[in-house]
GUMIVEX-95748 format. One record per atom (N, C-alpha, C): residue in three letters; atom name; x, z, y. Coordinates in pm, 1 decimal. Last residue first. Example, Ala and Ser with C-alpha at 12.3 -4.5 7.8 and 13.67 -1.06 7.14 Angstrom:
2
   residu   atome       east         up      north
      SER       N     1285.0      708.0     -225.0
      SER      CA     1367.0      714.0     -106.0
      SER       C     1290.0      787.0        3.0
      ALA       N     1319.0      780.0     -569.0
      ALA      CA     1230.0      780.0     -450.0
      ALA       C     1320.0      780.0     -330.0
This chain:
189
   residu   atome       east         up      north
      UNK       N     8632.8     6993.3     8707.6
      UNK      CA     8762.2     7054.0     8750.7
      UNK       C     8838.1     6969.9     8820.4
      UNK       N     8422.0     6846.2     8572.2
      UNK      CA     8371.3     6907.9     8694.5
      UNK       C     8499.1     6978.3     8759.0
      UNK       N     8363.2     6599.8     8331.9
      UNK      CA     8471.5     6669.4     8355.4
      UNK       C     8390.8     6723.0     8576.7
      UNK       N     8141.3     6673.5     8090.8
      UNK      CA     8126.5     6643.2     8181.2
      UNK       C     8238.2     6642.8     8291.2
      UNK       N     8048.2     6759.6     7805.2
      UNK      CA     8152.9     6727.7     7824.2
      UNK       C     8171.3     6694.1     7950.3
      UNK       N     7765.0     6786.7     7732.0
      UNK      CA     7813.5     6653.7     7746.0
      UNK       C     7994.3     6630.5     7782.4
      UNK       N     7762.8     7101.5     7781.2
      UNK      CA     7704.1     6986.5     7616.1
      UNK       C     7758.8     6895.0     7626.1
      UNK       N     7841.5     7107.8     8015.6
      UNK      CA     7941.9     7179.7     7911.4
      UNK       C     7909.4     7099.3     7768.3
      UNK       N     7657.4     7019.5     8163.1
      UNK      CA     7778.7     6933.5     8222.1
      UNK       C     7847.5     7007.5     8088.4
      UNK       N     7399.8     7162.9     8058.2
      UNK      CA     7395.9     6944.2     8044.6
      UNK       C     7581.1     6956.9     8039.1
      UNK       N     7449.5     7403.8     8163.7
      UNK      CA     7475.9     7347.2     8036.1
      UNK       C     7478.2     7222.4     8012.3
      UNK       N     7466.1     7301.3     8411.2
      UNK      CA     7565.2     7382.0     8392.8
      UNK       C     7612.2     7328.8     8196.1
      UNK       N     7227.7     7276.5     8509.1
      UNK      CA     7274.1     7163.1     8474.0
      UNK       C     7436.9     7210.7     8486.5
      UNK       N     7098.3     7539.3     8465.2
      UNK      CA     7072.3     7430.2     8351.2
      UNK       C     7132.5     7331.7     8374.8
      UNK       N     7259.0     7710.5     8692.2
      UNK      CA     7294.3     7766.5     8515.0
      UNK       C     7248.3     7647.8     8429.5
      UNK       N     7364.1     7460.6     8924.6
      UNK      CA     7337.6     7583.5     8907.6
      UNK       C     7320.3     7593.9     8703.9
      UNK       N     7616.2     7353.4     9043.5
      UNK      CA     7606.0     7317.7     8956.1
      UNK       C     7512.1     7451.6     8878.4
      UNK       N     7697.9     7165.9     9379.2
      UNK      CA     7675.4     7272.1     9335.1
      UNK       C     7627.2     7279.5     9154.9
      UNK       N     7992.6     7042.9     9503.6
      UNK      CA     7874.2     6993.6     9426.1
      UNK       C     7834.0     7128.2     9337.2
      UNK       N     8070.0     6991.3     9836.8
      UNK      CA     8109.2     7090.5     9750.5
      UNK       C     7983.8     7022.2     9660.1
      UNK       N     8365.9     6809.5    10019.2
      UNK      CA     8237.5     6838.1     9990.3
      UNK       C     8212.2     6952.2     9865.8
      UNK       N     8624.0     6841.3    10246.8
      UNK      CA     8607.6     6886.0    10133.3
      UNK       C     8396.3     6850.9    10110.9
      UNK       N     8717.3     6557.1    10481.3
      UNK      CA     8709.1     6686.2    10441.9
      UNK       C     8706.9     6715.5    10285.6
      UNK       N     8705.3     6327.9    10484.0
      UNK      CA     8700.6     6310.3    10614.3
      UNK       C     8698.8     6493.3    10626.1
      UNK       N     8852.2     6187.5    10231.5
      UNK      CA     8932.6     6194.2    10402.7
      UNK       C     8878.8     6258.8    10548.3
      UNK       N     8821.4     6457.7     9996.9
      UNK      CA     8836.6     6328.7    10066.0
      UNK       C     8870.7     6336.1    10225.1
      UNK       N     8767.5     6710.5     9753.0
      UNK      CA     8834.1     6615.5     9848.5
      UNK       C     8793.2     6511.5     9882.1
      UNK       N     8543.7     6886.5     9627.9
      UNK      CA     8548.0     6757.0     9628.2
      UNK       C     8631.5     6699.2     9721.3
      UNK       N     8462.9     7167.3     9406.6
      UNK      CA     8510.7     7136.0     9546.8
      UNK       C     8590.7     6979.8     9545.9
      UNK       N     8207.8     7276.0     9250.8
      UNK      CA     8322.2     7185.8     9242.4
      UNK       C     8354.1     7175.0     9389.2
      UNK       N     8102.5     7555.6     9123.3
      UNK      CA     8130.4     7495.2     9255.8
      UNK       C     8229.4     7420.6     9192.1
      UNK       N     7853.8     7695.1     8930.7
      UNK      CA     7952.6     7637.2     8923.6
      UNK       C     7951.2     7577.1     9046.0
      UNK       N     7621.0     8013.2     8948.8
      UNK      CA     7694.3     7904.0     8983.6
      UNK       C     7830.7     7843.1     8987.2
      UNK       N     7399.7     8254.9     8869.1
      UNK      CA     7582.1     8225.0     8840.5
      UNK       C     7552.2     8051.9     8901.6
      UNK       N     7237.0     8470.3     9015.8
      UNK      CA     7191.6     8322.6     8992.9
      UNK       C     7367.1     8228.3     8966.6
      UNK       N     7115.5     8714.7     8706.9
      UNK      CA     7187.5     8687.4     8845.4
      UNK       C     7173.4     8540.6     8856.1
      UNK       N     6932.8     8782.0     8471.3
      UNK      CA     6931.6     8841.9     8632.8
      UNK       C     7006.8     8745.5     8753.9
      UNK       N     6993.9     8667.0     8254.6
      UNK      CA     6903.8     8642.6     8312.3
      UNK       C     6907.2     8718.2     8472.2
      UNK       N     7260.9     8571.9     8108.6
      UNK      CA     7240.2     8663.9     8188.1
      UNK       C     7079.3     8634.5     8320.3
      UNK       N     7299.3     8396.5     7870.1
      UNK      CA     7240.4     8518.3     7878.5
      UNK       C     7263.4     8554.8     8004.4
      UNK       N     7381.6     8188.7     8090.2
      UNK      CA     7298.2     8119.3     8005.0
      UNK       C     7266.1     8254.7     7963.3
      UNK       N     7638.2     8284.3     8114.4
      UNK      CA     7583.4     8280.6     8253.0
      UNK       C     7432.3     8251.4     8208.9
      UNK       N     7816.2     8279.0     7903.7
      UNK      CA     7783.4     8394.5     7941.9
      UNK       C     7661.8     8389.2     8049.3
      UNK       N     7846.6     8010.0     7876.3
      UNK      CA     7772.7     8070.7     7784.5
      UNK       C     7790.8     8238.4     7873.7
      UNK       N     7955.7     7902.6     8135.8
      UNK      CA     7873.0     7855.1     8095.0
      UNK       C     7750.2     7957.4     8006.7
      UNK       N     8218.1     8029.4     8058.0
      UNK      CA     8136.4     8089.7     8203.8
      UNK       C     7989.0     8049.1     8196.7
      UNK       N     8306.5     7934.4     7900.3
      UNK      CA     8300.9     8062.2     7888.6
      UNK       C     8183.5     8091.5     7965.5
      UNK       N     8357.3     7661.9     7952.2
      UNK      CA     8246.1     7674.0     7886.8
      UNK       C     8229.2     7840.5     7888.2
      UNK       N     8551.6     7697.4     8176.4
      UNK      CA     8436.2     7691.0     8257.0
      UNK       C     8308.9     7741.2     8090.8
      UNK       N     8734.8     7835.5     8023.9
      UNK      CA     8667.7     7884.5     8106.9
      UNK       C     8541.5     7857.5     8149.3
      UNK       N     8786.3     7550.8     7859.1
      UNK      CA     8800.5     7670.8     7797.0
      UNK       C     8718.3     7805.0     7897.2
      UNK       N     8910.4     7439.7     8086.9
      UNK      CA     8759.0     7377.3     8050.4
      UNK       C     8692.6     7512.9     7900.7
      UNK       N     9023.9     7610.5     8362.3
      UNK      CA     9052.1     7568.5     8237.3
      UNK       C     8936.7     7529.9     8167.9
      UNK       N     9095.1     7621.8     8641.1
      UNK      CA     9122.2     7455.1     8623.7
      UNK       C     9064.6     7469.2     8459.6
      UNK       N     8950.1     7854.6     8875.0
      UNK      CA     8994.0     7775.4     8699.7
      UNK       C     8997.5     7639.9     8685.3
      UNK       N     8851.8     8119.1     9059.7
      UNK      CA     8862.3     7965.4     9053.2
      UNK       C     8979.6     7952.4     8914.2
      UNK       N     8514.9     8285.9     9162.9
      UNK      CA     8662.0     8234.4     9065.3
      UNK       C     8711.1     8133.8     9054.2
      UNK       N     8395.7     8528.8     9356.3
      UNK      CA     8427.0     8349.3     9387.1
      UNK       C     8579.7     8343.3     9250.7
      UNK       N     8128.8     8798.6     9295.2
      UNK      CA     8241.6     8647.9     9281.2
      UNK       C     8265.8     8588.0     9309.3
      UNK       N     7979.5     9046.1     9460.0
      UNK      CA     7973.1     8918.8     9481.7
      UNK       C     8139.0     8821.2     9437.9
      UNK       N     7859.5     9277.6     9379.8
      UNK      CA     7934.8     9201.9     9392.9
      UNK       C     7933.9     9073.5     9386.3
      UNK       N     7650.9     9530.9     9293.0
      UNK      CA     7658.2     9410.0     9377.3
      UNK       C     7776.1     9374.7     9437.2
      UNK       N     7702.6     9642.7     9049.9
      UNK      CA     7796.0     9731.2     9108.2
      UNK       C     7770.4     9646.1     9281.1
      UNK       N     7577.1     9517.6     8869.2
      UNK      CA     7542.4     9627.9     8830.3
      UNK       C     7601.5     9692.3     8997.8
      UNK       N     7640.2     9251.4     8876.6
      UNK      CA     7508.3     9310.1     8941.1
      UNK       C     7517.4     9441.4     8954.0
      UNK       N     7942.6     9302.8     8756.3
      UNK      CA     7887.1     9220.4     8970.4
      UNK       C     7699.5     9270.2     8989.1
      UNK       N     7872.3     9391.2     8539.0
      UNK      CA     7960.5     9480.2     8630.5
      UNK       C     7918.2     9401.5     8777.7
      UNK       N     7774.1     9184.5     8484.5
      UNK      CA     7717.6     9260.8     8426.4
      UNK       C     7762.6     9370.8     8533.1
      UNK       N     7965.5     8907.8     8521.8
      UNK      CA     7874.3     8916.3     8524.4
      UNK       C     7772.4     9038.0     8539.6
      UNK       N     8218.2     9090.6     8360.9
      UNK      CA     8205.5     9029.8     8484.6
      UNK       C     8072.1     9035.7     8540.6
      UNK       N     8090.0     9047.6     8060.7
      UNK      CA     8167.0     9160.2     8158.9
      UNK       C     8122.0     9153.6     8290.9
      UNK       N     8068.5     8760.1     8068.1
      UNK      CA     7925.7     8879.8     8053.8
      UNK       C     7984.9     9020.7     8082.8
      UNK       N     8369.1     8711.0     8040.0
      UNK      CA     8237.9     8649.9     8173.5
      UNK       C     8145.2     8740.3     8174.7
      UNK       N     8465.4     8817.4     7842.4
      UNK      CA     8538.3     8858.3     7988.2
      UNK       C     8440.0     8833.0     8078.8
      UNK       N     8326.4     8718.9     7640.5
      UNK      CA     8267.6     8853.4     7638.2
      UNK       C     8363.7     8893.6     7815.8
      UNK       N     8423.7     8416.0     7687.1
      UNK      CA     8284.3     8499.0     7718.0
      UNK       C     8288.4     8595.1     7733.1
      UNK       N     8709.6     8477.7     7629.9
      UNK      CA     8679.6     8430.2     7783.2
      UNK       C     8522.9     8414.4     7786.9
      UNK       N     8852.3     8559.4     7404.7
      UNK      CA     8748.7     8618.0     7473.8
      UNK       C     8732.7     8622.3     7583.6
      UNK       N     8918.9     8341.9     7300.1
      UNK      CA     8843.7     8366.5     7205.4
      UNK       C     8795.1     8454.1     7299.3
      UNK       N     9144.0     8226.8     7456.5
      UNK      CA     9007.8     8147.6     7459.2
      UNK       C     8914.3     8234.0     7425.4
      UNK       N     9337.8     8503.9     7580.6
      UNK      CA     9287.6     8415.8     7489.5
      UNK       C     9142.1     8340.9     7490.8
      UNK       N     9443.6     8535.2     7911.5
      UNK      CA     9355.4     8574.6     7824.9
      UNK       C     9303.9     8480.4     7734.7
      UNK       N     9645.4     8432.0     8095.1
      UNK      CA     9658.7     8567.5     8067.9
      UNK       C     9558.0     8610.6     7950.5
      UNK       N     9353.4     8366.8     8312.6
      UNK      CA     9542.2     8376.3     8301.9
      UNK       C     9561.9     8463.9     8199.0
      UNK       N     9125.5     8321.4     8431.2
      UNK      CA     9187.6     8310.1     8261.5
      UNK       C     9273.8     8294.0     8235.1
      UNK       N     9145.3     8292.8     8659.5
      UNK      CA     9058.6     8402.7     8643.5
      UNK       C     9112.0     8390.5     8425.6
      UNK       N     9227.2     8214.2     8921.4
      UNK      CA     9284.3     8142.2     8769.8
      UNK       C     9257.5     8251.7     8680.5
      UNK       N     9194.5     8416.1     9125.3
      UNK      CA     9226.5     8298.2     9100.0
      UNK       C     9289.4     8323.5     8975.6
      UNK       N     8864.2     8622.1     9221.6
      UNK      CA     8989.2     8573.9     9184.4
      UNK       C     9064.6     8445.0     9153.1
      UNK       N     8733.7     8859.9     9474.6
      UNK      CA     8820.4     8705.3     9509.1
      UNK       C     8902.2     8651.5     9424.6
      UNK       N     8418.8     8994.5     9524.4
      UNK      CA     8611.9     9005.8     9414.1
      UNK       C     8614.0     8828.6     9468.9
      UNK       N     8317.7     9217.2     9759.0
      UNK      CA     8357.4     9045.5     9757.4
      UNK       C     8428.8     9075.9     9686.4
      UNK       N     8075.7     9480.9     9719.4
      UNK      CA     8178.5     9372.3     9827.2
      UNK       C     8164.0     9250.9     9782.7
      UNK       N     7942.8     9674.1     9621.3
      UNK      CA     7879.2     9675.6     9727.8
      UNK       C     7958.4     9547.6     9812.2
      UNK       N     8316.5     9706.4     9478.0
      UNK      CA     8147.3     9754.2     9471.3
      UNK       C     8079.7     9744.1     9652.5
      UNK       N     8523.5     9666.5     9418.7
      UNK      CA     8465.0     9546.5     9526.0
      UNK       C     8287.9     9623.4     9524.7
      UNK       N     8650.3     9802.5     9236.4
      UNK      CA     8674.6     9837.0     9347.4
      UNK       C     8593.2     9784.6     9450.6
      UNK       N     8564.1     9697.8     8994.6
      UNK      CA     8470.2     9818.0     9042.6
      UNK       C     8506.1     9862.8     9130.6
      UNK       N     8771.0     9471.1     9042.3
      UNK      CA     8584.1     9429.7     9033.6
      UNK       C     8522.7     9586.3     9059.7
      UNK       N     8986.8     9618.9     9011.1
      UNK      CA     8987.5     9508.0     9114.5
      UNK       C     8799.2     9465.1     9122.9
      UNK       N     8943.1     9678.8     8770.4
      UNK      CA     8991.3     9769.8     8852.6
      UNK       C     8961.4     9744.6     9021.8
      UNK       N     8936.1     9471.6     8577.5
      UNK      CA     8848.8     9585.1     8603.8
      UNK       C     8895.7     9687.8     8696.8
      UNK       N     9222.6     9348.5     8646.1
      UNK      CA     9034.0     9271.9     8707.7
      UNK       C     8976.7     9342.0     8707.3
      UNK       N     9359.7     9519.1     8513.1
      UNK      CA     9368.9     9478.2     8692.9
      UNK       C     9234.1     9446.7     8741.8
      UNK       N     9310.0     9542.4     8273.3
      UNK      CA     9261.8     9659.1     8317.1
      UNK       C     9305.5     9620.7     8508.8
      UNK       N     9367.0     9266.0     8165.2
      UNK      CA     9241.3     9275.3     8186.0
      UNK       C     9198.8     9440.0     8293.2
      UNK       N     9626.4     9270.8     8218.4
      UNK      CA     9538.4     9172.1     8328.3
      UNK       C     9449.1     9239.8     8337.9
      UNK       N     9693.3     9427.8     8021.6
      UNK      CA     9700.7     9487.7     8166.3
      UNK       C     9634.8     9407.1     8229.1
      UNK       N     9536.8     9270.3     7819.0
      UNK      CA     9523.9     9385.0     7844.4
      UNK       C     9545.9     9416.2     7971.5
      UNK       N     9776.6     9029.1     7815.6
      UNK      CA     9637.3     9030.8     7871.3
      UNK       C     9533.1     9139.0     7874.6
      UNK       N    10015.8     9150.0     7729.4
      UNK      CA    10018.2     9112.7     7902.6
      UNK       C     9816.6     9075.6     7944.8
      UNK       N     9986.0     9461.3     7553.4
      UNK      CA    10074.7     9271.8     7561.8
      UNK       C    10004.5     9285.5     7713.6
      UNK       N    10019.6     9719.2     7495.1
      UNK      CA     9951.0     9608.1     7391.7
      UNK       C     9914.6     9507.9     7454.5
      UNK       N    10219.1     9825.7     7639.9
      UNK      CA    10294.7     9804.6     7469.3
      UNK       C    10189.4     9676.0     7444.8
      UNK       N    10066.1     9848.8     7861.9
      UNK      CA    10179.6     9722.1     7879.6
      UNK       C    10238.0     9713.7     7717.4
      UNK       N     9989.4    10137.5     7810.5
      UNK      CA     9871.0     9983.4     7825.8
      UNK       C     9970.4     9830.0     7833.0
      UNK       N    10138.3    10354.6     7555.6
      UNK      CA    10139.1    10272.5     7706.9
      UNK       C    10067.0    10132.4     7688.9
      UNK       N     9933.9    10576.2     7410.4
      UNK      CA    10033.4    10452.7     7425.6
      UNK       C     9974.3    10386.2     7540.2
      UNK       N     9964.2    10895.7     7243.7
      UNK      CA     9899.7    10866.2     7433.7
      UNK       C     9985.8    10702.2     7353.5
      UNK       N     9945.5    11028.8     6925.1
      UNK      CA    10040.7    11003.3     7053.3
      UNK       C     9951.2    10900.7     7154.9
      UNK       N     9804.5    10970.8     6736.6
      UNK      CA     9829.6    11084.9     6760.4
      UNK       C     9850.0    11090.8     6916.7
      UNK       N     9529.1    10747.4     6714.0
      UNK      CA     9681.1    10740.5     6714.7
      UNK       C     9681.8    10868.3     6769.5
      UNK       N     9307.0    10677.2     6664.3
      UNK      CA     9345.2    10669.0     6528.4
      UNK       C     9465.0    10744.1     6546.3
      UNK       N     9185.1    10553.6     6965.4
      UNK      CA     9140.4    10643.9     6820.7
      UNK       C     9219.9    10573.2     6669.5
      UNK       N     9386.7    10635.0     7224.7
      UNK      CA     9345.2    10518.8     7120.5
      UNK       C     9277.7    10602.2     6992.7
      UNK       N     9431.7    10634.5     7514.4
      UNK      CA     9419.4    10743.5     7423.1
      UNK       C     9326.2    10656.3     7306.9
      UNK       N     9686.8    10508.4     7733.0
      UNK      CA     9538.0    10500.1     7645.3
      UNK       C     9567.8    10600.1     7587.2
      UNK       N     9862.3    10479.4     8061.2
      UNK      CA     9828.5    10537.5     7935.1
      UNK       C     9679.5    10547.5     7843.4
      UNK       N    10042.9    10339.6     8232.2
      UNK      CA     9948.6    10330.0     8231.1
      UNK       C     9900.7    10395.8     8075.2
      UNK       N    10313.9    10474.8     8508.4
      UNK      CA    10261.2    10442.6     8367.3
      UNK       C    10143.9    10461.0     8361.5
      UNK       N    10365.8    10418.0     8854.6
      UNK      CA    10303.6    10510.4     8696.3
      UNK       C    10284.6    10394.9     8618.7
      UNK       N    10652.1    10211.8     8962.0
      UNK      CA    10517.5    10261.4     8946.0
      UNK       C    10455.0    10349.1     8797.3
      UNK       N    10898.6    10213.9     9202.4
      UNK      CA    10828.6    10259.7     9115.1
      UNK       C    10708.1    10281.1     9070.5
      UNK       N    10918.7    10209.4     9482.0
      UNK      CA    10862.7    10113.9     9445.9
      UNK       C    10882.1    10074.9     9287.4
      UNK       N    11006.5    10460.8     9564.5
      UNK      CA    11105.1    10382.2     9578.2
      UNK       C    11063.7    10261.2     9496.2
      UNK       N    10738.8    10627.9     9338.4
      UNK      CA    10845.1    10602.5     9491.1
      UNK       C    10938.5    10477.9     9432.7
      UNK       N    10461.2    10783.8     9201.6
      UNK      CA    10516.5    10616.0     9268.4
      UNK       C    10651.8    10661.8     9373.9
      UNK       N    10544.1    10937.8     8866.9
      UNK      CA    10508.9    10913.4     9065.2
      UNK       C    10538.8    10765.7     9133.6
      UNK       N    10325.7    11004.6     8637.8
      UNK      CA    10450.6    10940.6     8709.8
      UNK       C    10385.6    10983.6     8834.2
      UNK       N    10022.7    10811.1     8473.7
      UNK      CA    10101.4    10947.0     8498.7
      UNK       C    10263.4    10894.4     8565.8
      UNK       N     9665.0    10737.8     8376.6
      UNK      CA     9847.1    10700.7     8472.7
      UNK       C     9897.9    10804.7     8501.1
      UNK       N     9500.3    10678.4     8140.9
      UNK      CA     9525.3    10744.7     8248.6
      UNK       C     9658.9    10712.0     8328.4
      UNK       N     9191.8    10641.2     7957.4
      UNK      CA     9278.3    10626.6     8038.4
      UNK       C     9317.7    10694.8     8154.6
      UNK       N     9013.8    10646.0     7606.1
      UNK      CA     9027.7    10737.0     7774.6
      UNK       C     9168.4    10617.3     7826.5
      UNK       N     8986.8    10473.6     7383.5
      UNK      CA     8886.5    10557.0     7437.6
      UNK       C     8892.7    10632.3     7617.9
      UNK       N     9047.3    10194.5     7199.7
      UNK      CA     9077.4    10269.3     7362.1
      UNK       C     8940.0    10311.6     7402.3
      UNK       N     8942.2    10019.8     7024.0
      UNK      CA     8980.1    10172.3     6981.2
      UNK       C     9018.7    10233.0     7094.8
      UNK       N     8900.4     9785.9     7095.4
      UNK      CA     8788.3     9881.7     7130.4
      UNK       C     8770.8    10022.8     7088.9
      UNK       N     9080.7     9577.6     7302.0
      UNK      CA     9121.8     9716.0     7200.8
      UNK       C     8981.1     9774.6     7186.0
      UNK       N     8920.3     9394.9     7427.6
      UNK      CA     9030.3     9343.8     7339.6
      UNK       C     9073.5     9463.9     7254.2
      UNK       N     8703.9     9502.9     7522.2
      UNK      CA     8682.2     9381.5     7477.2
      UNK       C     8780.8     9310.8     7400.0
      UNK       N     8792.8     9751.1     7605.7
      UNK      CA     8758.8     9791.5     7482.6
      UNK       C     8681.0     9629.6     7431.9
      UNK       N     8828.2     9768.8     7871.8
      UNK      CA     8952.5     9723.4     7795.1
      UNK       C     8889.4     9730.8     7677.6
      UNK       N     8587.2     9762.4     7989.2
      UNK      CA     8628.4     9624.3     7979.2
      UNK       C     8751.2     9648.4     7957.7
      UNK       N     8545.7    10056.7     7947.2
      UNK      CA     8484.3     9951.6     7866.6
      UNK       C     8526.3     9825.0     7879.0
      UNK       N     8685.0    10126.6     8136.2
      UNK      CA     8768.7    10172.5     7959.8
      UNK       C     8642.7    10076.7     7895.2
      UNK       N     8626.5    10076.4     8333.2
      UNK      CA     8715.4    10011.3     8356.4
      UNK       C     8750.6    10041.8     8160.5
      UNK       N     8330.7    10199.9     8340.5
      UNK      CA     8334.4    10065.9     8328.0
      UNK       C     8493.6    10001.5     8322.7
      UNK       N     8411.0    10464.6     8354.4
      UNK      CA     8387.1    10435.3     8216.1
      UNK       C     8369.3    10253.5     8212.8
      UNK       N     8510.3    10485.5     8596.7
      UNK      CA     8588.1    10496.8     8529.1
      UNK       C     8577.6    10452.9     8393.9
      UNK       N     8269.0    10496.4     8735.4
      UNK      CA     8322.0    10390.3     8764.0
      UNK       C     8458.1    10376.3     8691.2
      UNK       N     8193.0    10761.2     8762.3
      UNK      CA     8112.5    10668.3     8682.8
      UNK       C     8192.8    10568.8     8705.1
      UNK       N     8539.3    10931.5     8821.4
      UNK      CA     8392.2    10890.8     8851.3
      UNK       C     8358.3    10824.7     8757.4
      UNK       N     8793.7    10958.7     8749.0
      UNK      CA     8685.0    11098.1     8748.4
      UNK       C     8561.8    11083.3     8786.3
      UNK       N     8954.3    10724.6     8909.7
      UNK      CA     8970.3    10849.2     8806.8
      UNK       C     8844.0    10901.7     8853.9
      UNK       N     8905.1    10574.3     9118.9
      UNK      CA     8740.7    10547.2     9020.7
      UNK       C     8762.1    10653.3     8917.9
      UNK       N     9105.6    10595.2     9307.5
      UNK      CA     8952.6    10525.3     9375.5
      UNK       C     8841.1    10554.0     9240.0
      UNK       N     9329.4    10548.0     9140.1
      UNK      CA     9338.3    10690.5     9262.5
      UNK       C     9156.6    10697.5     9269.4
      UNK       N     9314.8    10309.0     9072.6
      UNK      CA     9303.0    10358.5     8983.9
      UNK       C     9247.3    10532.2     9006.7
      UNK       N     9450.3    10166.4     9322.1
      UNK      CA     9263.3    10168.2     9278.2
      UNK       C     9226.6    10232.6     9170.4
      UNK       N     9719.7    10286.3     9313.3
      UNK      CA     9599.8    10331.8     9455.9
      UNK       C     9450.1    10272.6     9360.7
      UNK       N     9804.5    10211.5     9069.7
      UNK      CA     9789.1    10349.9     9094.1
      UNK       C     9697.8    10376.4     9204.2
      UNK       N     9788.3     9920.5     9119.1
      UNK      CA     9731.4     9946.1     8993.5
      UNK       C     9663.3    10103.9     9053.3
      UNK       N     9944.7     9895.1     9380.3
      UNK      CA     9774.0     9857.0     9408.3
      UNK       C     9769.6     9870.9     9284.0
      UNK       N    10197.2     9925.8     9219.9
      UNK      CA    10157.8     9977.9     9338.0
      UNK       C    10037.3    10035.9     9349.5
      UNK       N    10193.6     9668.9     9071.5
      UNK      CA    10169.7     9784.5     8989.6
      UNK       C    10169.4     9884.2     9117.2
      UNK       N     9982.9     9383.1     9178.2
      UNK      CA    10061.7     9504.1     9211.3
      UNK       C    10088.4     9594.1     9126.0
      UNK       N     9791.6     9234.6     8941.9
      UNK      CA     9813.8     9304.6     9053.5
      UNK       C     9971.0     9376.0     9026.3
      UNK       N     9954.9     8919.4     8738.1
      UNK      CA     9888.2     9053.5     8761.6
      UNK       C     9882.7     9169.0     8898.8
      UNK       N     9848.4     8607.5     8879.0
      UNK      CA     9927.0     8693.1     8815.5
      UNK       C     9839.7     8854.5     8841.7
      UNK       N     9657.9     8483.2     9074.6
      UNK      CA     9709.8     8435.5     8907.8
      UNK       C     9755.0     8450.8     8840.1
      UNK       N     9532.8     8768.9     9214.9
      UNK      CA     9554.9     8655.4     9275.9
      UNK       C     9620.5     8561.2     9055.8
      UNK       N     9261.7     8928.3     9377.0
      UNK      CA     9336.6     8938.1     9230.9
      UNK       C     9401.6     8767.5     9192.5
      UNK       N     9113.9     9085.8     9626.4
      UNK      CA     9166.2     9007.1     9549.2
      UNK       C     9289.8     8986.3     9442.0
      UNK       N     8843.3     9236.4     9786.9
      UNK      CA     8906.2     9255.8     9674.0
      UNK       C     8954.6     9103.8     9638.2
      UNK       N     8642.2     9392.1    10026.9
      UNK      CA     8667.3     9266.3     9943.2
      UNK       C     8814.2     9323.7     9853.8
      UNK       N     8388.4     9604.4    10122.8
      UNK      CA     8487.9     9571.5    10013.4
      UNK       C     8549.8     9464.7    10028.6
      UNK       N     8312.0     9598.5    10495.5
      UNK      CA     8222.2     9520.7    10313.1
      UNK       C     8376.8     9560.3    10213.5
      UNK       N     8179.5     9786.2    10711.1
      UNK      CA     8294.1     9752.2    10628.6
      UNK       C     8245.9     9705.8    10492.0
């Protein structure tokens, strides 16, 4: 049985939030999901979900923020937060698997679509996973670019997928002519 895991252009399930959340409470695999919220809050120290799921109800998602007396809900601090705590949830679930996402920069300001990649990146070796992302946004691809350029370990690749009549071709774009296609502007989407 391999993992796979997918995280489709919107946010997971709030359902599938509580079951993968069920999967990493109280393990090592908990501190990687409070570290890839701490790329946009880095005052979020703990997390937790509380409630019951029925009648297709779902728990609340709760931080423990340094400064603030009171627990605050992960949906108060906006919509790319919860993305972000889906993907981390959805990536340390795929351990040893396959994350499958689409439009992998939904949802998340330009400004931290690197530190989201060297996340990513960092968490897939660490945890062997294996990525397939797909992005129309040129804002992404350079993300992906500069994160992939530090990460000496893994072998990141850009896929263009190429229509025509007689099928799809694919043009592979490994990390140096990655940078040529991001320096030059190169359109590859």
């Amino acid at each position: 049985f391999v993992p796979c895991m997918f995280m489709g252009s919107s946010d997971l399930h709030p359902l599938w939030i509580g079951e993968l959340w069920d999967r990493v409470a109280l393990t090592d695999l908990e501190s990687s999901v409070t570290a890839a919220l701490q790329i946009i809050e880095p005052r979020i120290e703990r997390i937790t979900l509380v409630g019951e799921e029925y009648a297709g109800r779902k728990r609340n998602v709760l931080v423990r923020v340094t400064g603030e007396e009171r627990r605050v809900t992960l949906s108060s601090m906006g919509a790319g937060i919860y993305r972000l705590f889906g993907l981390a949830l959805a990536l340390v679930n795929a351990k040893d698997g396959v994350l499958l996402l689409d439009e992998v920069e939904n949802g998340f300001h330009y400004t931290v679509l690197p530190e989201l990649w060297r996340l990513i990146l960092s968490t897939a070796t660490d945890l062997n996973v294996q990525v397939f992302a797909t992005t129309h946004s040129w804002d992404c691809i350079e993300a992906f670019q500069i994160a992939s350029a530090q990460d000496e370990e893994s072998e990141n690749q850009l896929i263009r997928l190429e229509p025509h009549a007689a099928g799809i071709d694919t043009i592979v774009f490994n990390k140096d002519e990655l940078a040529i296609v991001t320096r030059d502007q190169i359109e590859v989407r």
